[in-house]
C-alpha positions, 0 to 999 in steps of 0.5 A, spaced: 407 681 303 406 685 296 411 687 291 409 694 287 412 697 281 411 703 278 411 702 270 411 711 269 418 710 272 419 703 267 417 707 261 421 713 262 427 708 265 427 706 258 426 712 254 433 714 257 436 707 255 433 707 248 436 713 247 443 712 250 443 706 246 441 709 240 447 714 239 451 708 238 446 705 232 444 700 237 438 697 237 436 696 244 431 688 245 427 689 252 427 683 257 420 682 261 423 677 264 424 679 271 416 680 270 414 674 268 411 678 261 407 682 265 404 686 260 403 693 264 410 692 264 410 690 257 406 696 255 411 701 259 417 698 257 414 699 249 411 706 250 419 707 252 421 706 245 423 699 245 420 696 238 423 687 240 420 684 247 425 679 250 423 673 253 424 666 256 418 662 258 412 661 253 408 661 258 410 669 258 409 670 251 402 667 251 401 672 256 403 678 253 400 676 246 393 674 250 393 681 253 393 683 246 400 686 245 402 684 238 409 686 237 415 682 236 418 677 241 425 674 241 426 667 245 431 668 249 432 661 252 434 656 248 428 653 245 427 646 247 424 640 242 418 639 245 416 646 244 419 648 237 410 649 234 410 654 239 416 657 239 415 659 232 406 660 232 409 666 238 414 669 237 419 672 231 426 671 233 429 666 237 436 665 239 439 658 238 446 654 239 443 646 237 443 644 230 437 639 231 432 644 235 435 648 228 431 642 223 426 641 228 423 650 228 426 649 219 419 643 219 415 648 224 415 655 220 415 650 213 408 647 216 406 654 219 408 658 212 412 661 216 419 665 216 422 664 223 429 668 225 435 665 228 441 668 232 446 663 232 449 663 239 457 663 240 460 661 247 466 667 247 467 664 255 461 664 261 461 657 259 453 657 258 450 656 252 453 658 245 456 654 239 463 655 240 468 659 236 470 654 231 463 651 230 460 657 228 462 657 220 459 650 220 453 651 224 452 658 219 451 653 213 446 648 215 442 654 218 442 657 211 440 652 208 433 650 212 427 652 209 423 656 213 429 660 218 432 666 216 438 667 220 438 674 220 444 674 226 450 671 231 450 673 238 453 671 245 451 672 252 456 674 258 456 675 266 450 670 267 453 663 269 461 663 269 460 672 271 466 673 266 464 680 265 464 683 258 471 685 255 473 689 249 477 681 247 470 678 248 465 681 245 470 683 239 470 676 239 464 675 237 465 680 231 471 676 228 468 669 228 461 672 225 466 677 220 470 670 218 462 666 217 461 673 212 467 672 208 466 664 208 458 664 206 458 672 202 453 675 206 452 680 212 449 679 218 444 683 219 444 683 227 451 682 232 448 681 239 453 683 243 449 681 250 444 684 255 446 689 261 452 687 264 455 691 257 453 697 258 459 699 262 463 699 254 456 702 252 457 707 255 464 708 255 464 708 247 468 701 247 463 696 244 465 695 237 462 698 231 459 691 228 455 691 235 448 693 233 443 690 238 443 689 246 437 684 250 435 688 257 431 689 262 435 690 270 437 697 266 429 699 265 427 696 270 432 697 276 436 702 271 442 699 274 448 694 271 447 688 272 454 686 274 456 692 278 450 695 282 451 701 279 446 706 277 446 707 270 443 714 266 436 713 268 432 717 272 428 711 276 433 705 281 426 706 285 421 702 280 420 696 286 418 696 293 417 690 298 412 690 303 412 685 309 408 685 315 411 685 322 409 678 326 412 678 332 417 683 336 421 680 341 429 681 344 433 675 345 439 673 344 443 674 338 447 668 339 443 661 337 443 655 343 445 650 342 449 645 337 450 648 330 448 644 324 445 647 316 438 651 316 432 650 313 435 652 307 441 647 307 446 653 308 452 653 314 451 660 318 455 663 321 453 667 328 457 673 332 455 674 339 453 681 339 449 681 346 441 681 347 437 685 341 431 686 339 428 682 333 423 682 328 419 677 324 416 680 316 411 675 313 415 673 308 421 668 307 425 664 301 419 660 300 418 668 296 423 671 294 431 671 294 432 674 301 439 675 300 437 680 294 433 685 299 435 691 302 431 694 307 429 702 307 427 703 314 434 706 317 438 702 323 435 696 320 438 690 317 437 683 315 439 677 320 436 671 315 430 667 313 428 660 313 422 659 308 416 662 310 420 667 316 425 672 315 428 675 321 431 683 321 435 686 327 431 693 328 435 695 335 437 701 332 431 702 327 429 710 325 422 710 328 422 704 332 418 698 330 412 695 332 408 690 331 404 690 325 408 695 322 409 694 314 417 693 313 420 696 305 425 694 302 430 695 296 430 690 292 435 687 287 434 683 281 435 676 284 429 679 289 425 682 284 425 675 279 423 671 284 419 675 287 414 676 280 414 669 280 412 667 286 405 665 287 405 668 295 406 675 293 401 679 291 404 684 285 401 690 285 402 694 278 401 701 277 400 702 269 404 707 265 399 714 265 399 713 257 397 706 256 
């Protein structure tokens, strides 16, 4: 099985973001993320007009920097004690919520000569990570006062582990508690980073406050969809992915298993109707690879019945043109299918670079 991406497609993705983001003084931080900072990908997502890459993983960062691509990179992930040397050796933001990982990255960039920037992240409500609001002056002091860092902004992250989705109340949350923190500590932060895909719904809609000035993203140039609806964005590419999956065995048979009904080889409980007799496909791919509920298949008349590990069974009774054995099957995929898929050793990447690089 084999996952292609098509950076041309990335690169102009990007370009219409940056500039619908840039209509509104809003400093757009690409996130390579879903890509494992592949950098092709990286190099398109640049070439769009992005100045920040946003990643999670160190190993990722390293990845990007040994490729030779030397532009700023922002830690998305909480940084973890055991990795602040790195943190600041690779990258040049990174955004922080715990005060004693904020002492120990002070140490870090005091020994590397190094001025490490910090955004302080506020909960405003998903419950991940984030400082909350009463904390956030407190917190603002002590890391004024560490050598080494510059707190340069605040920010916060929505419609990840609790979906709260962005709303005109939390996001100018945010903007209150980092307004008080300027009035308290008499300065003003420099970056209010009011959150990643899911915003652009208020971006587009002119309802992000004026005092939001950066947004971390990656579905929108990669999928060119918001994250939280699915719906296409104004970007000229929804096609960037494709999922290819060889046919292993064809075969009708029953759509209703026999026998006593426990969990599947994933643990889930399934539900099954009785739709008759119908015939069945198997693609060489399975949960083992990827998010199989995050797939869509392309072929018409054909839909996705379930997956075990390494086997993922797709009903094509009605499929136009028929299927045969060894065909290759594509599919649509969604974030959660894309991710997994970049990250998954099983799964041949085959990237197509932009023109340009």
């Amino acid at each position: 099985m084999r996952i292609e991406v098509d950076c041309n497609r990335i690169k102009r993705n990007t370009e219409a973001v940056v500039r619908m983001c840039a209509e509104q003084d809003i400093e757009l931080v690409g996130v390579t993320k879903a890509c494992c900072g592949h950098p092709d990908v990286a190099r398109a997502i640049l070439a769009g007009g992005v100045k920040m890459l946003g990643e999670s993983r160190l190993r990722n960062v390293r990845r990007i920097r040994e490729a030779g691509i030397d532009a700023a990179c922002m830690l998305l992930r909480l940084p973890s004690l055991s990795e602040v040397e790195d943190v600041v050796a690779l990258t040049q933001v990174s955004l922080n919520s715990e005060v004693e990982t904020l002492r120990r990255l002070s140490r870090a960039a005091a020994d590397q000569g190094r001025i490490h920037q910090v955004i302080l992240m506020v909960e405003t409500g998903d419950r991940r990570e984030g400082v909350m609001p009463e904390d956030a002056l407190e917190v603002a002091r002590i890391v004024r006062g560490l050598p080494g860092l510059h707190l340069v902004g605040i920010g916060t992250n929505l419609a990840c582990i609790g979906g709260v989705v962005p709303t005109r109340g939390n996001v100018q949350l945010l903007v209150d508690v980092a307004e008080a923190a300027e009035r308290a500590l008499r300065f003003r932060f420099e970056v209010i980073s009011g959150g990643h895909t899911s915003n652009f719904d208020m971006l587009m809609a002119h309802e992000l406050p004026p005092r939001v000035n950066q947004l971390r993203s990656g579905e929108s140039l990669l999928l060119g969809v918001n994250s939280t609806t699915n719906n296409p964005l104004p970007c000229p590419h929804q096609d960037v992915f494709n999922v290819v999956a060889e046919v292993i065995e064809l075969k009708t048979k029953p759509s209703l298993p026999d026998g006593p009904i426990t969990v599947d080889a994933m643990g889930r409980v399934p539900h099954w109707d009785d739709l008759g007799p119908r015939q069945r496909a198997i693609v060489a791919m399975g949960e083992q690879d990827m998010r199989i509920d995050g797939l869509r298949p392309k072929r018409h008349g054909v839909f996705v019945v379930g997956a075990s590990s390494d086997h993922t069974v797709v009903d094509v009774t009605d499929a136009e043109p028929p299927v045969k054995l060894g065909d290759e099957l594509a599919f649509d995929p969604i974030y959660a299918a894309m991710a997994t898929a970049m990250a998954s050793a099983g799964v041949t990447k085959v990237v197509t670079p932009n023109k340009q690089q």
